[in-house]
C-alpha positions in Angstrom: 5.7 -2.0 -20.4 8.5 0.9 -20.0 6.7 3.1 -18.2 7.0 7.1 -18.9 10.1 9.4 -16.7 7.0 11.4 -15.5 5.2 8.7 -14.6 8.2 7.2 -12.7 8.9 10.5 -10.8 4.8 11.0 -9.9 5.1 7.1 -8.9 7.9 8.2 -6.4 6.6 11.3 -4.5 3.1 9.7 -4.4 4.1 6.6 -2.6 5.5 7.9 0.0 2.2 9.9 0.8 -0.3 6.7 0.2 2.4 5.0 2.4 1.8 7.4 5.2 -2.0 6.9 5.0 -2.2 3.0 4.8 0.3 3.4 8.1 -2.2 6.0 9.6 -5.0 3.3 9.1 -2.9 0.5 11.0 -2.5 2.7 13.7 -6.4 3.4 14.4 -6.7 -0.5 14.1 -3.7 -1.0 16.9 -5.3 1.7 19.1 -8.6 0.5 18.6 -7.1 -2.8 19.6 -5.1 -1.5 22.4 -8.6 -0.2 24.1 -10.3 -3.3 23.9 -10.8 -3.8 28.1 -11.6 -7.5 27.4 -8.2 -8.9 26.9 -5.7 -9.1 29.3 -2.4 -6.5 28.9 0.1 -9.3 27.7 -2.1 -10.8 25.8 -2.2 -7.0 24.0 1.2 -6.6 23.8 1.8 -10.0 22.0 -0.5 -9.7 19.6 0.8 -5.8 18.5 4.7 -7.1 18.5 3.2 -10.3 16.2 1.1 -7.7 14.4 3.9 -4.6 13.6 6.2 -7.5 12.6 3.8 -8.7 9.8 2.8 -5.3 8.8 6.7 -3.6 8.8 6.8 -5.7 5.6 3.4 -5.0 4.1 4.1 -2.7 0.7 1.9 -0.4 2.1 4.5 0.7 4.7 7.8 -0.2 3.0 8.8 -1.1 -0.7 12.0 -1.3 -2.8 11.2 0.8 -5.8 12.3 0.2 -9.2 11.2 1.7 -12.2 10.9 -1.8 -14.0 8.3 -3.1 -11.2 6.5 0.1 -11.1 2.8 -1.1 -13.0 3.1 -4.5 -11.0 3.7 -2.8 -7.7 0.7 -0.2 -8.4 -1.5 -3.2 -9.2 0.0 -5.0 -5.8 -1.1 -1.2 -3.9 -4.3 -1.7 -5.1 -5.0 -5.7 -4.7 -4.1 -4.7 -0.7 -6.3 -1.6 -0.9 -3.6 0.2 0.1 -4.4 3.0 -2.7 -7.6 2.8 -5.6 -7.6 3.4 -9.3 -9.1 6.7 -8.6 -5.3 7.6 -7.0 -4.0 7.3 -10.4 -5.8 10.2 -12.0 -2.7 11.8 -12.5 -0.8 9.5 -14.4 -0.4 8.7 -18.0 -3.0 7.2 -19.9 -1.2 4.4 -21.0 0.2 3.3 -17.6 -3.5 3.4 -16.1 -4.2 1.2 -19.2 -1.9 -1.1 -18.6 -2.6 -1.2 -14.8 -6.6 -1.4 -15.7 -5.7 -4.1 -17.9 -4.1 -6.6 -15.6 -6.2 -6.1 -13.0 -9.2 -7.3 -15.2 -7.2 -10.1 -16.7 -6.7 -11.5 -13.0 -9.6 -11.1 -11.4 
């Protein structure tokens, strides 16, 4: 599906925004981590470094954006929980169709 230009420019300043909030959520988790008194310091810091690695790469914190990829990559978003279907209110019909769609066909 060719998705619409305004859905394409709504697609790029809200990712950036749902970005920020999945990144917001891993940083609770690493504090909430970080206070746990049962584990030893080093063992702490090994597991964040491991951790950030991993996660630097998650969509939800970075993702190359192309217009072609756009429904797969809002599907991907939502199979991680990094957004919901409710975040798409906004867009075109169609698009949250389409996105609807193939999340039902692969469930």
């Amino acid at each position: 599906m060719d998705i619409s230009k305004k859905d394409w420019k709504l697609f790029r300043e809200r990712l950036s925004g749902w970005q920020e909030k999945y990144m917001e959520g891993l940083v609770k988790e690493y504090a909430n981590f970080l206070n746990d008194d049962t584990k030893p310091a080093s063992e702490k810091f090994w597991e964040l470094e491991k951790r950030m690695k991993e996660d630097k790469h998650h969509p939800g914190v970075i993702m190359e954006m192309r217009k072609s990829e756009v429904i797969w990559d809002i599907v991907r978003l939502i199979r991680l929980k990094v957004i919901a279907y409710d975040d798409l209110s906004e867009f075109s019909g169609e698009l949250r169709l389409e996105v609807k769609r193939i999340l039902e066909m692969n469930r």
